[in-house]
Structures are given as C-alpha cells and as structure tokens.
ZAVO-51280 format. One record per residue: chain; x, z, y of N, C-alpha, C, O, CB in turn; residue in three letters. Coordinates in steps of 0.001 Angstrom, whole numbers. Glycine has a CB too. Layout:
! residues N
A:X:Z:Y:X:Z:Y:X:Z:Y:X:Z:Y:X:Z:Y:ala
...
//
This chain:
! residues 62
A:78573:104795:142749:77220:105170:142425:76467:105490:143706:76385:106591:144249:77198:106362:141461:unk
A:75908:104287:144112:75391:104504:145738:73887:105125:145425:73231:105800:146218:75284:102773:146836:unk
A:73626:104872:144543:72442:104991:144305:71710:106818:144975:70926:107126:145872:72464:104634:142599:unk
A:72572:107669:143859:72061:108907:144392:72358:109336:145763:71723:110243:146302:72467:109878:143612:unk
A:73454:108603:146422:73530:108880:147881:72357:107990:148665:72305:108178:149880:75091:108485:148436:unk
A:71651:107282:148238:70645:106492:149196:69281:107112:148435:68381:106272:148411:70815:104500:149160:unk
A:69007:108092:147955:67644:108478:147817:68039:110052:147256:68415:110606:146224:66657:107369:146704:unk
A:67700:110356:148604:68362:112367:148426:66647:112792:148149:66571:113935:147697:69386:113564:150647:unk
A:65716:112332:148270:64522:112656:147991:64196:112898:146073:63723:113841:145439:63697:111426:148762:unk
A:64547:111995:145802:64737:111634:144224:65709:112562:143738:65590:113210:142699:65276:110087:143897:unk
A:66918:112613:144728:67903:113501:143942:67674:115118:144110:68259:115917:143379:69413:113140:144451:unk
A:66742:115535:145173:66483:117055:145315:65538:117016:144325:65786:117753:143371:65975:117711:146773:unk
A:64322:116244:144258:63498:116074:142792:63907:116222:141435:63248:116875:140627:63069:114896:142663:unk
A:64855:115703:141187:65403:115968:139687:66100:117433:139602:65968:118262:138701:66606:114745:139241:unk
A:66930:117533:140868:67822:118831:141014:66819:120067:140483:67271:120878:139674:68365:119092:142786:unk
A:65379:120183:140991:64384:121015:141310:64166:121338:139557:64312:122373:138907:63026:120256:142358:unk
A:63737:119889:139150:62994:119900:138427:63847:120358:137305:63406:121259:136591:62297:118815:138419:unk
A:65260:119741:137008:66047:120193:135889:66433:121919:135732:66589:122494:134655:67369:119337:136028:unk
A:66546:122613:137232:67183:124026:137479:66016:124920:136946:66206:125841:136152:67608:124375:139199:unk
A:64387:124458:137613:63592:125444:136785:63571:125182:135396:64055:126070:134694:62228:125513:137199:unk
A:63091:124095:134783:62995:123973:133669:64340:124530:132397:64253:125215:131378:62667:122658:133788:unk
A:65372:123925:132999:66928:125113:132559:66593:126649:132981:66819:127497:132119:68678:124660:133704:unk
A:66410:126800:133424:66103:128560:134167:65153:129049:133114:65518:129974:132389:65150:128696:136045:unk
A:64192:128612:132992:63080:128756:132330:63161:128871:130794:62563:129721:130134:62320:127749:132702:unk
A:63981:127901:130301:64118:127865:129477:65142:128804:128418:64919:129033:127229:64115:126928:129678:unk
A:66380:129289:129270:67617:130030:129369:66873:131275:129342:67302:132147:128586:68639:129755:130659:unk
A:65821:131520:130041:64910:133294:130030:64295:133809:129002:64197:134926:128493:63667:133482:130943:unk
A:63700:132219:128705:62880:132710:127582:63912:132994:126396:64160:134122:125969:61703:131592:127154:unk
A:64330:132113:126048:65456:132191:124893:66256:133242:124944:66765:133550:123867:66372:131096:124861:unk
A:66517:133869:125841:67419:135585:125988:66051:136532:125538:66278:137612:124992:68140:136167:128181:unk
A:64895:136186:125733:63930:137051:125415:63865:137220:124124:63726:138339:123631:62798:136737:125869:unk
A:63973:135959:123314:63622:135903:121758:65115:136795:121162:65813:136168:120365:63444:133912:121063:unk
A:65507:138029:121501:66334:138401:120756:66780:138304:119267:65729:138604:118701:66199:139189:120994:unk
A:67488:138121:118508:67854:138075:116975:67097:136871:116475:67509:136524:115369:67411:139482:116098:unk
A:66271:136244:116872:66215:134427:116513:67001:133269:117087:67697:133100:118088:64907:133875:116869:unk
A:66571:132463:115947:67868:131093:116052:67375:130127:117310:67989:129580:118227:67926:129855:114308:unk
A:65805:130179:116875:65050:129967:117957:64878:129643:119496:64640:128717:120272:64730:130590:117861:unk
A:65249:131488:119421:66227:131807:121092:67326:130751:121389:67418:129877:122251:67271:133461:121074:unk
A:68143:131151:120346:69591:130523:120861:69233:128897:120923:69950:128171:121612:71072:130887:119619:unk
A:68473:128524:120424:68471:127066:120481:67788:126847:122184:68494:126034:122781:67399:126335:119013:unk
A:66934:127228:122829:66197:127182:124090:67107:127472:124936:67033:127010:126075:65051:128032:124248:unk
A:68651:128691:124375:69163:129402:126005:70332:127894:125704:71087:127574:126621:70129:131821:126159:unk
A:70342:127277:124676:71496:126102:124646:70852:124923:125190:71748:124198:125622:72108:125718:123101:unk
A:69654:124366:125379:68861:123432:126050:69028:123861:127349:69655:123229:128200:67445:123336:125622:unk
A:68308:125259:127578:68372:125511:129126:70012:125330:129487:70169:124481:130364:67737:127217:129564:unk
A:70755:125690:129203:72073:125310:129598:72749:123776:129686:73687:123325:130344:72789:126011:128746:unk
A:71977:123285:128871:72850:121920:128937:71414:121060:129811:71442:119881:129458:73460:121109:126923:unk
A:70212:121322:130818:69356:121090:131544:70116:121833:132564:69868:121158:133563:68006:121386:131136:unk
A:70683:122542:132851:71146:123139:134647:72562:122788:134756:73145:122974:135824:71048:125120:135021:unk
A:73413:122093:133324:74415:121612:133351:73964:119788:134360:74584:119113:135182:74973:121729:131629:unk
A:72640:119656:133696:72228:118052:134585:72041:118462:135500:72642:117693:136250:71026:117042:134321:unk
A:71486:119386:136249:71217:119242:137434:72859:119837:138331:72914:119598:139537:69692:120112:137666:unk
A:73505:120227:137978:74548:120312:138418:75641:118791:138562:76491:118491:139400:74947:121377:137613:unk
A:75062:117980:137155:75970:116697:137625:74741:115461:138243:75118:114293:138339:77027:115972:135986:unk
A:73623:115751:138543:73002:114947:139371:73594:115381:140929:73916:114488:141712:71389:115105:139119:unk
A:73713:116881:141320:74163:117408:142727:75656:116918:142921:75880:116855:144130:74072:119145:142834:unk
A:76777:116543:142160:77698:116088:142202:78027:114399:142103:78962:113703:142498:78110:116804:141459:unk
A:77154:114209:141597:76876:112614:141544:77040:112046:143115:77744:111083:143417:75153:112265:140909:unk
A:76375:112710:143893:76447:111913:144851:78044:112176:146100:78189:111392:147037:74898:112155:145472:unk
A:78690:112924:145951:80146:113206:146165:81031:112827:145547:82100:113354:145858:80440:114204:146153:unk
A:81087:111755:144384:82190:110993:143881:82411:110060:144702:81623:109598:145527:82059:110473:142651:unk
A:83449:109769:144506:83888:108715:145080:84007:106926:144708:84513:106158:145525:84900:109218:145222:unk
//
C-alpha cells in the first residue's frame, strides 16, 4: 500500500480530520448521560479515532 506512504499530506489530513471529529464526537456522547443517544455518538466517535489510528499505521505495513 504505497499509496499512503507517497502522500503524507493527505494522510496527516484524514489523521486530523478523523481524531477531531472522533474526539468530538466521544465528548459529546459522555455528555448525554443516561441516553441511548449518547452511547450511540461515544461508539461512532470510537470507531472514527479507531480510522484514524489505522490510516497512521497504514503507512508502516509492510
């Protein structure tokens, strides 16, 4: 996967963009205490900073 190793511009871009939007999303949803609501946003935000964690690893496979 040469790809994310030949455009680190693109790949700090997504990194950025997935960690706030997971962050963001993970805060609010701890805020909404005792709704399903919540839990549904802190499980998006988690599986959004789970991508940006395998876009940052993407480019260290082998």
């Amino acid at each position: 996967m040469n790809f994310w190793k030949n455009h680190t511009a693109l790949r700090f871009i997504l990194i950025a963009v997935f960690f706030v939007i997971g962050l963001t999303l993970t805060l609010v949803g701890w805020s909404m205490t005792g709704k399903l609501a919540g839990l549904g946003l802190m499980i998006v935000g988690i599986i959004l900073l789970l991508t940006a964690l395998f876009v940052y690893n993407a480019a260290y496979k082998n």
